[in-house]
Backbone as CSV, one residue per row, in Angstrom:
resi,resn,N_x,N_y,N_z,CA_x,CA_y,CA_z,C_x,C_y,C_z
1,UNK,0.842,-1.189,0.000,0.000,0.000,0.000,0.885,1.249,0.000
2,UNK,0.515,2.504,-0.919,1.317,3.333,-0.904,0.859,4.492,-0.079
3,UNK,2.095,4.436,0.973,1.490,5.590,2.519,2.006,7.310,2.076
4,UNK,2.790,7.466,1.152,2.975,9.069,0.898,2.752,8.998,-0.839
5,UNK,1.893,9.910,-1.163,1.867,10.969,-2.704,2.769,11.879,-2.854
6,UNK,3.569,12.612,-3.692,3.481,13.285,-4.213,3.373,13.624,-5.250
7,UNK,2.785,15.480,-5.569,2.082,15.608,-6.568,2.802,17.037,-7.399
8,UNK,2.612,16.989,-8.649,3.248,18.099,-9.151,2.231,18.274,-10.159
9,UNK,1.098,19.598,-9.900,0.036,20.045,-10.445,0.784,21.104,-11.746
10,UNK,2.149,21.505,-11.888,2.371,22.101,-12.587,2.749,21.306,-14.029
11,UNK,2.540,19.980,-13.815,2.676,19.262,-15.204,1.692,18.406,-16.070
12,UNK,0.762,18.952,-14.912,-1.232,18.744,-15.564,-0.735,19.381,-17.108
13,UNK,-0.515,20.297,-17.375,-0.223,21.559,-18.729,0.551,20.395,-19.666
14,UNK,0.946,19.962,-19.558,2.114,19.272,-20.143,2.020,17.892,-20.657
15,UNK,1.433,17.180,-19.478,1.116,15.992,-20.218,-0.700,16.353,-20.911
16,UNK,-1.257,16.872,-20.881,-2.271,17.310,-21.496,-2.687,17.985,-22.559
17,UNK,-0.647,18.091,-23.305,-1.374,19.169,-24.044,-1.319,18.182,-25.651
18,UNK,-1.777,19.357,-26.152,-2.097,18.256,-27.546,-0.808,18.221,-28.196
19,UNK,-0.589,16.822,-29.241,0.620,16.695,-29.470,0.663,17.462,-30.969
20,UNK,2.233,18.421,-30.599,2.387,19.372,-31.977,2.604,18.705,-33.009
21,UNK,2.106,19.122,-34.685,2.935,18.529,-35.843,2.912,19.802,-36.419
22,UNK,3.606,19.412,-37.409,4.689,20.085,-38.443,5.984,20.582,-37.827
23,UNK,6.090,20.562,-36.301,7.496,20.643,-35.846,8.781,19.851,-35.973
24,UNK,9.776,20.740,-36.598,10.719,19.862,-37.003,11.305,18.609,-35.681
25,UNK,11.628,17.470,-35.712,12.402,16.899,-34.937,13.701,17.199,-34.733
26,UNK,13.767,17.275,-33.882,15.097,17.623,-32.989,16.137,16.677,-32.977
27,UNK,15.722,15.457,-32.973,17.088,14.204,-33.119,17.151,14.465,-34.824
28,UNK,16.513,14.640,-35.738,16.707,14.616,-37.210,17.381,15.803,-37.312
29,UNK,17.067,17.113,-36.781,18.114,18.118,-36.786,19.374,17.945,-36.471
30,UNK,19.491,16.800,-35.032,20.984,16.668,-34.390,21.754,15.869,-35.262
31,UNK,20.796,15.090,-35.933,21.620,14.147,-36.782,22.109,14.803,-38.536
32,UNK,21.248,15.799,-38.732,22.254,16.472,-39.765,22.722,17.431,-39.614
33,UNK,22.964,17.563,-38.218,24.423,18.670,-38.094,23.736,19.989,-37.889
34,UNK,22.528,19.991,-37.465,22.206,21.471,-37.416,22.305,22.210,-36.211
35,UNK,23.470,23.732,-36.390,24.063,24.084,-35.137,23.028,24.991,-34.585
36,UNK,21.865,25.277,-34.980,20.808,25.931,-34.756,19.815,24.916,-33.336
37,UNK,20.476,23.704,-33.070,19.885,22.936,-32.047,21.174,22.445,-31.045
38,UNK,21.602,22.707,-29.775,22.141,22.197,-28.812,22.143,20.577,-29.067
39,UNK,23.405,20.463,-29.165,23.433,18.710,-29.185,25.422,18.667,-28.727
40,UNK,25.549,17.394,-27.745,26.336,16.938,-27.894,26.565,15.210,-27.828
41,UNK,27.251,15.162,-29.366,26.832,13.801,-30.341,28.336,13.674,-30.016
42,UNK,28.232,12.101,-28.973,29.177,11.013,-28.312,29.726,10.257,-29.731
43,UNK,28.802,9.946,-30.412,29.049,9.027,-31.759,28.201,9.109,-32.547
44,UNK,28.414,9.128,-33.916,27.629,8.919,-34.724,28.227,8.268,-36.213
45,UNK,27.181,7.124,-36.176,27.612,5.891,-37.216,26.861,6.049,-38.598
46,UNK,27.003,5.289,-39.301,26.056,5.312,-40.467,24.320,4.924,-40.116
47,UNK,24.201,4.349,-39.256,22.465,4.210,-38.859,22.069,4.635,-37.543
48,UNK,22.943,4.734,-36.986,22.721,4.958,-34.980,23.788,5.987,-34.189
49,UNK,23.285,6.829,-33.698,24.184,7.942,-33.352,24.244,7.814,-31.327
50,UNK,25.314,8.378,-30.596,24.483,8.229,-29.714,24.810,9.427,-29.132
51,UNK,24.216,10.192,-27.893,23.920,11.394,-27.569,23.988,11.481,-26.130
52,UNK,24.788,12.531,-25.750,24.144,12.988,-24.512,22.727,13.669,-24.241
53,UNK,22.426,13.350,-22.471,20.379,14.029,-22.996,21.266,15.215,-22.240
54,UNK,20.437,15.981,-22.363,20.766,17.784,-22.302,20.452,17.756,-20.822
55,UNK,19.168,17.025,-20.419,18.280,17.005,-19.245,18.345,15.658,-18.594
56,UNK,19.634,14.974,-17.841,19.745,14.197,-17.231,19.263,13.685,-16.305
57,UNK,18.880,12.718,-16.198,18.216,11.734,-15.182,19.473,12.023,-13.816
58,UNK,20.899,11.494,-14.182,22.054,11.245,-13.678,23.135,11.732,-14.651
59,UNK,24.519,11.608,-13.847,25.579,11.891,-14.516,25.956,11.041,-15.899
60,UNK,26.046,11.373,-16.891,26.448,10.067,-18.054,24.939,9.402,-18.646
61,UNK,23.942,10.085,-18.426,22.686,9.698,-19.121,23.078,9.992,-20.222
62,UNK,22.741,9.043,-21.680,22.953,8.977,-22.639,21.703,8.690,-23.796
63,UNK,21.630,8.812,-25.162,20.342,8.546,-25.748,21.198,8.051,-26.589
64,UNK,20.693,6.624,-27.263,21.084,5.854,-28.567,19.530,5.731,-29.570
65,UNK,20.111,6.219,-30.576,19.251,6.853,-31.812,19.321,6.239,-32.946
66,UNK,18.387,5.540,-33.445,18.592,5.840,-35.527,18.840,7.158,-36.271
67,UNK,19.828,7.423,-37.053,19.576,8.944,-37.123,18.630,9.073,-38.675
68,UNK,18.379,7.727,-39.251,16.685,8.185,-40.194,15.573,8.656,-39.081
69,UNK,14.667,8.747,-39.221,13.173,9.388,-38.388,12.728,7.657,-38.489
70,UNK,13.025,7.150,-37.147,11.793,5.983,-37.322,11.161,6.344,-35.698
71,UNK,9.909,6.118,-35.709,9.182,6.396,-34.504,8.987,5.045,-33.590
72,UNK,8.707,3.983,-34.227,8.654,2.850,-33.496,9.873,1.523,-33.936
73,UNK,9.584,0.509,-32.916,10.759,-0.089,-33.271,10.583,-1.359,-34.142
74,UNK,9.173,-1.512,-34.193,8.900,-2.374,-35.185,9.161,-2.241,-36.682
75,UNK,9.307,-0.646,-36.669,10.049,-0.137,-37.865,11.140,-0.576,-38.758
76,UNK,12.161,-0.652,-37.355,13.409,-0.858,-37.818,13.196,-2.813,-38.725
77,UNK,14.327,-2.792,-38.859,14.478,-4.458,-39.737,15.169,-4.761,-38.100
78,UNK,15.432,-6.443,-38.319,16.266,-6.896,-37.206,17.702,-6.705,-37.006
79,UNK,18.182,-6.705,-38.048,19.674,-5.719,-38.176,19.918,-4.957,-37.547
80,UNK,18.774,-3.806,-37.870,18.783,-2.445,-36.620,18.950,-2.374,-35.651
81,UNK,17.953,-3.298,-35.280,17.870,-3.341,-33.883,18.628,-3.943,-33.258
82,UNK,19.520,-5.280,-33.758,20.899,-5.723,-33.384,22.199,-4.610,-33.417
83,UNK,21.646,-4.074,-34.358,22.835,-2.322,-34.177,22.752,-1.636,-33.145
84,UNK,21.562,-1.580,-32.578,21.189,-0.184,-31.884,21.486,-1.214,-30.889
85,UNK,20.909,-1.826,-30.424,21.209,-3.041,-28.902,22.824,-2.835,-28.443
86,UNK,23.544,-3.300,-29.549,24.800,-3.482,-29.244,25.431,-2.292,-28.992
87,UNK,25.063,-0.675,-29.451,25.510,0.294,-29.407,25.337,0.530,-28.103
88,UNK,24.112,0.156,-27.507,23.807,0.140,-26.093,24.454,-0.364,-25.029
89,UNK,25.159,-1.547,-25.560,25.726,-2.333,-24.762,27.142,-1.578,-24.740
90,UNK,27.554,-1.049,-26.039,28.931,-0.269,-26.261,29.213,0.901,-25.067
91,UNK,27.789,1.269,-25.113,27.866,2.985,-24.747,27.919,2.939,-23.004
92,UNK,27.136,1.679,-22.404,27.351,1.375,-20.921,28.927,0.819,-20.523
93,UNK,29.659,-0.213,-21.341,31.098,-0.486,-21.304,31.619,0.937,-21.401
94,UNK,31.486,2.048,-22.210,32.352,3.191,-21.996,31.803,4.247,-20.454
95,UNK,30.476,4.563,-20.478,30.208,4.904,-19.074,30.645,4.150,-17.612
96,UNK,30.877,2.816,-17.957,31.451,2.051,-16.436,33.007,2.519,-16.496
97,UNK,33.354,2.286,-17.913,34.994,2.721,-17.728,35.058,4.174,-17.361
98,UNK,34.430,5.037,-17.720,34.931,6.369,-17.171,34.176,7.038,-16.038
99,UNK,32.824,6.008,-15.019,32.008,6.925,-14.161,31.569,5.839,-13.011
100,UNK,31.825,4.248,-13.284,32.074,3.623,-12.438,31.006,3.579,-11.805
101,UNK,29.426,3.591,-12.403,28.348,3.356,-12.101,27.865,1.808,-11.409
102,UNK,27.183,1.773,-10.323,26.650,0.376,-9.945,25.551,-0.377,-10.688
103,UNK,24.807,0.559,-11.213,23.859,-0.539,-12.033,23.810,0.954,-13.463
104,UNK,22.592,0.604,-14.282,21.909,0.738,-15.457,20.346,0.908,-15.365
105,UNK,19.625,1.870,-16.085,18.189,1.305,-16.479,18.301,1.826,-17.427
106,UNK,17.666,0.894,-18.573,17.478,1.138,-20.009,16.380,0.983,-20.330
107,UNK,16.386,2.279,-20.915,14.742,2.029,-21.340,14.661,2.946,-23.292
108,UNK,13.376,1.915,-23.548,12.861,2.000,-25.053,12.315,3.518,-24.988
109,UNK,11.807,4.858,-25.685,10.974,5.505,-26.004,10.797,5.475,-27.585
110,UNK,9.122,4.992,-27.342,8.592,5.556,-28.999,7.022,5.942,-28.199
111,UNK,6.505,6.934,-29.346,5.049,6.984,-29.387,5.168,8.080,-28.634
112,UNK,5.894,8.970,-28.866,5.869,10.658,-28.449,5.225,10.365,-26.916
113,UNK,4.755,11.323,-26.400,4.304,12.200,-25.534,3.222,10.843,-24.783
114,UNK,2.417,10.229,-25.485,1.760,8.722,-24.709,2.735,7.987,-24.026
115,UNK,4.517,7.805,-24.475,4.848,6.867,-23.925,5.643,7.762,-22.877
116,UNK,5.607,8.830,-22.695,6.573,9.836,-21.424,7.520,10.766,-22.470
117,UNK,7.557,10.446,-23.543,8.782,11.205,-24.798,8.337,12.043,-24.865
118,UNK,9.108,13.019,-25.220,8.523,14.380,-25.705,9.031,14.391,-27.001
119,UNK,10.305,13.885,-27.693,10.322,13.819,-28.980,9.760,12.492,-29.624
120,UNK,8.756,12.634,-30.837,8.560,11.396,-31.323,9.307,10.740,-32.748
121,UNK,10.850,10.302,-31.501,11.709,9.245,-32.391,12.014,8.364,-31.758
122,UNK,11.829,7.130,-32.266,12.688,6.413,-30.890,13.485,6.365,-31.060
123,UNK,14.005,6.264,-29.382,15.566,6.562,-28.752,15.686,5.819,-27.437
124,UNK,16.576,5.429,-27.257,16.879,4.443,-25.765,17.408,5.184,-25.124
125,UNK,17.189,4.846,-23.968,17.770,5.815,-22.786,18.717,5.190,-21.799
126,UNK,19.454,5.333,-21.637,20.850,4.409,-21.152,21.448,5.586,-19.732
127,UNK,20.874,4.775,-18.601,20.948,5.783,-17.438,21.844,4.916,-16.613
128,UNK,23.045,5.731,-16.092,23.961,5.044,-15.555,23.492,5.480,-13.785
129,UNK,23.384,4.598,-12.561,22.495,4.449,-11.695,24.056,4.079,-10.843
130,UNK,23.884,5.269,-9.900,24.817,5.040,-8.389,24.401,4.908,-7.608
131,UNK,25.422,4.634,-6.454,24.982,3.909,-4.890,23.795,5.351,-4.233
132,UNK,24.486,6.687,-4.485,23.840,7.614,-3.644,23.282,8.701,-5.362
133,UNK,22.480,8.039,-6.257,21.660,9.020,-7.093,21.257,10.124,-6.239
134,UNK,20.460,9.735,-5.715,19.023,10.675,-4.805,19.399,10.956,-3.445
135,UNK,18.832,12.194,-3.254,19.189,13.056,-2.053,17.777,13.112,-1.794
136,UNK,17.542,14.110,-0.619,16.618,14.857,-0.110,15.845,16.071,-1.416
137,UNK,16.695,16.460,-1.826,16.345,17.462,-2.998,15.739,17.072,-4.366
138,UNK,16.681,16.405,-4.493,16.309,15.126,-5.813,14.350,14.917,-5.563
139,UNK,14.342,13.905,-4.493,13.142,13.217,-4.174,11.747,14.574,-3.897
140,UNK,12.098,15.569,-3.001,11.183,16.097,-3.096,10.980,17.605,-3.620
141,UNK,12.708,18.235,-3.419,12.657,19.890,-4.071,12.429,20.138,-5.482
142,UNK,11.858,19.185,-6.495,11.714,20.023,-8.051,12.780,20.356,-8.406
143,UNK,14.238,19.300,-8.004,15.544,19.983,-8.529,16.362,18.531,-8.858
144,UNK,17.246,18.473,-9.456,18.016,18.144,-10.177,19.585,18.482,-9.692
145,UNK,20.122,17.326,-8.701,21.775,17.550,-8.657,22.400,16.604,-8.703
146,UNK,22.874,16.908,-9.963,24.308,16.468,-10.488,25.471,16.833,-10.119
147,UNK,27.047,15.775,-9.909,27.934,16.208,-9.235,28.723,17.178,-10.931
148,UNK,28.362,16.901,-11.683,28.983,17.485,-12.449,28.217,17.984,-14.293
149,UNK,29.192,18.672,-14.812,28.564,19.668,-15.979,27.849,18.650,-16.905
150,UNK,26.913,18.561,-17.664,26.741,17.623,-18.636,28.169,17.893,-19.694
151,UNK,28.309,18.711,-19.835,29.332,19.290,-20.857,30.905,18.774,-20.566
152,UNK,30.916,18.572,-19.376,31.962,18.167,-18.662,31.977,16.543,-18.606
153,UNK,31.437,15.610,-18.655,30.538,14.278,-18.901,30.913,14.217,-20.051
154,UNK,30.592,14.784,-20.898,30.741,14.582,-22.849,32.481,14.463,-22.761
155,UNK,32.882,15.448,-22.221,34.384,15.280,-22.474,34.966,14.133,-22.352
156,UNK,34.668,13.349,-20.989,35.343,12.141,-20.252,34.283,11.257,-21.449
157,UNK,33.530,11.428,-21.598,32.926,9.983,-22.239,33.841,9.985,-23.830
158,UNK,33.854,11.121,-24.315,34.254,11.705,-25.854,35.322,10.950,-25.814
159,UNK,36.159,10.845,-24.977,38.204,10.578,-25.217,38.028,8.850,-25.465
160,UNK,36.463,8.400,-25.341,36.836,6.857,-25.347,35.862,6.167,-26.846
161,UNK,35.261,7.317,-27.470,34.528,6.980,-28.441,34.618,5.544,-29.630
162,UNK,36.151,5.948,-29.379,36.329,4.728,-30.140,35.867,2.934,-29.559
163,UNK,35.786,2.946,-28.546,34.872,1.510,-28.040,33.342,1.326,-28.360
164,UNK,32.919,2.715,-29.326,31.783,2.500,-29.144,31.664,2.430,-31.129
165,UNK,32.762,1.964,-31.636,32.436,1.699,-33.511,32.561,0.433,-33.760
């Protein structure tokens, strides 16, 4: 039985609102190079790129991408998805070597804004999970602390890219 709620009425707006089109995608922008969108791109291959998220869960949160526009994963052929898997598996071997994380949660997004995404491409989410993630602040202040820069993260992950071709 669950003995405490909490509630954040300021994201009623948000998950409610209707989902935009004709807006360009943002991973299809990152993936052809457009400096008109914040991106910093860890790797990028001929079908699967992978990314730091701007808006981290944790230190070394990462997104692995198709960089065509496919929205679901039934999309892809099985190839793909043996690409993208393994890139996954690549991209956690380089986060343990440089951040020495205790566990992982990986997770699928497709289906925009229904499945928690706000962009509708799918993209995996590759969250590297320590002994002490969560604080007091974390859990209930509406804040977000990280011991360090995302920008600063890209660097240490960047110098090892090559484990991840």
């Amino acid at each position: 039985m669950i003995e405490n709620w909490m509630y954040a009425p300021g994201r009623l707006k948000w998950v409610t609102r209707p989902e935009k089109t004709g807006r360009a995608c943002v991973f299809c922008q990152i993936a052809r190079g457009d400096h008109k969108v914040e991106s910093l791109v860890l790797h990028k291959g001929k079908r699967f790129m992978v990314i730091m998220n701007l808006y981290p869960y944790t230190t070394g949160h990462v997104q692995v991408l198709p960089i065509r526009h496919v929205e679901a994963l039934e999309k892809l052929t099985d190839k793909e998805v043996s690409e993208m898997l393994i890139l996954v598996k690549k991209s956690m071997k380089v986060i343990k070597k440089v951040l020495n994380p205790v566990g992982f949660n990986v997770g699928l997004n497709q289906g925009g804004s229904a499945s928690g995404a706000s962009i509708n491409h799918l993209h995996v989410h590759v969250v590297p999970r320590f002994k002490t993630d969560f604080g007091f602040i974390d859990t209930i202040g509406a804040t977000r602390v990280l011991p360090e820069r995302v920008e600063d993260t890209y660097k240490r992950l960047k110098k090892h890219e090559k484990m991840m071709e």
